[in-house]
N, C-alpha and C positions, 0 to 999 in steps of 0.2 A: 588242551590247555590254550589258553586266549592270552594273545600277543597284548606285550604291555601298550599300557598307555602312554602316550606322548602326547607335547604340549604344543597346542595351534596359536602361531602367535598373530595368526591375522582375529583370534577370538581374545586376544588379552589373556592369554594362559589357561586358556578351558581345555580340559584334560579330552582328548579326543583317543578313538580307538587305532591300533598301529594297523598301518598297511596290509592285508592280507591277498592270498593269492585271488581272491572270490571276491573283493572292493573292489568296487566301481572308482575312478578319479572323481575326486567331488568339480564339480562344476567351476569353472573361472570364474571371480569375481566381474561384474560389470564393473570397467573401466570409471574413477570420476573423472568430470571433465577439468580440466584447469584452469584457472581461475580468467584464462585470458580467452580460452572456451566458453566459459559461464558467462563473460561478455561481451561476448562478441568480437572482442580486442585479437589482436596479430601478437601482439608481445604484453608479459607479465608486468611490463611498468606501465603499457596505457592501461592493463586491467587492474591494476593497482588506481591509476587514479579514476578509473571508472566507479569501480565497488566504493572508494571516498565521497566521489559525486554523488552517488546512488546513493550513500548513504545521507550526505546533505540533503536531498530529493523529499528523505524519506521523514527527518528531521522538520524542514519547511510543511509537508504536507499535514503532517501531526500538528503543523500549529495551524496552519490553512482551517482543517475540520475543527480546531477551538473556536477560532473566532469564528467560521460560522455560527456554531454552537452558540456563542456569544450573543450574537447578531441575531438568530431565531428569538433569543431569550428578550431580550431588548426590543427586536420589533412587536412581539407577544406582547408585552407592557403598553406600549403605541397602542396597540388595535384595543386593548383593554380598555384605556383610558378614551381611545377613541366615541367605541360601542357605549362606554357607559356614561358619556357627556351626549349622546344621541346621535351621534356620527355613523359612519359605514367603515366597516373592519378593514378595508381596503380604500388607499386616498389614490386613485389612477392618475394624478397628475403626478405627485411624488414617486413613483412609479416609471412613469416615464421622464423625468428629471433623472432618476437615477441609470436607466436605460440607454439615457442621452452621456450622463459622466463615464461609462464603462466604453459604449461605444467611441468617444472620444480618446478615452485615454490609451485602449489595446485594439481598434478597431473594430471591421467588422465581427470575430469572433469573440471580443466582448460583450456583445450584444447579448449574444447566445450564453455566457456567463454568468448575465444579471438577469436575465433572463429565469434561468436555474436560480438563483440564491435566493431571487423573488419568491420565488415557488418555493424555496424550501422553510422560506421565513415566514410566509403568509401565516403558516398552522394550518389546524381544519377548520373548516366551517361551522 
């Protein structure tokens, strides 16, 4: 005869087999970390406001990648209208105007910023 069934409540009630002499102990769960773990944080209120940050972070970046999106779409139009009045898809002084506003305004890794968004706005060739 087989020992009744009992209920595991780290499975939400799933019917597991009772203890026998011949069962192995099931394995410990891996530990989760805590939220002040998962942050880095020393206490659950700066990891409280970190995970808020973090999530602001994550908020701003979602709109960051829109308007580049934006801005690819928008320069594509440019170099269109550029190529098709007999121009070159690429204006290098505009370019470096815009090179010159990012490095001014966040310094030197601005630079390396506009740099990137240049590149990712050009299209392909």
């Amino acid at each position: 005869m087989r020992p009744a069934a009992t209920t595991d409540p780290a499975t939400t009630g799933t019917p597991r087999p009772a203890a026998t002499a011949t069962a192995r102990p099931a394995a410990p769960r891996p530990a989760r970390p805590s939220d002040a773990e998962a942050t880095g944080a020393r206490t659950e209120a700066a990891a409280g406001a970190i995970h808020d940050a973090r999530q602001r972070i994550d908020d701003l970046d979602g709109r960051i990648i829109g308007l580049v999106q934006e801005r690819a779409a928008v320069s594509a139009a440019i170099q269109r209208e550029r190529i098709a009045s007999g121009g070159r898809r690429v204006n290098l002084a505009r370019e470096l105007e815009i090179l010159n506003h990012y490095r001014d305004q966040l310094g030197k890794p601005g630079t390396a910023l506009a740099m990137t968004l240049l590149e990712l706005c050009r299209g392909r060739a």
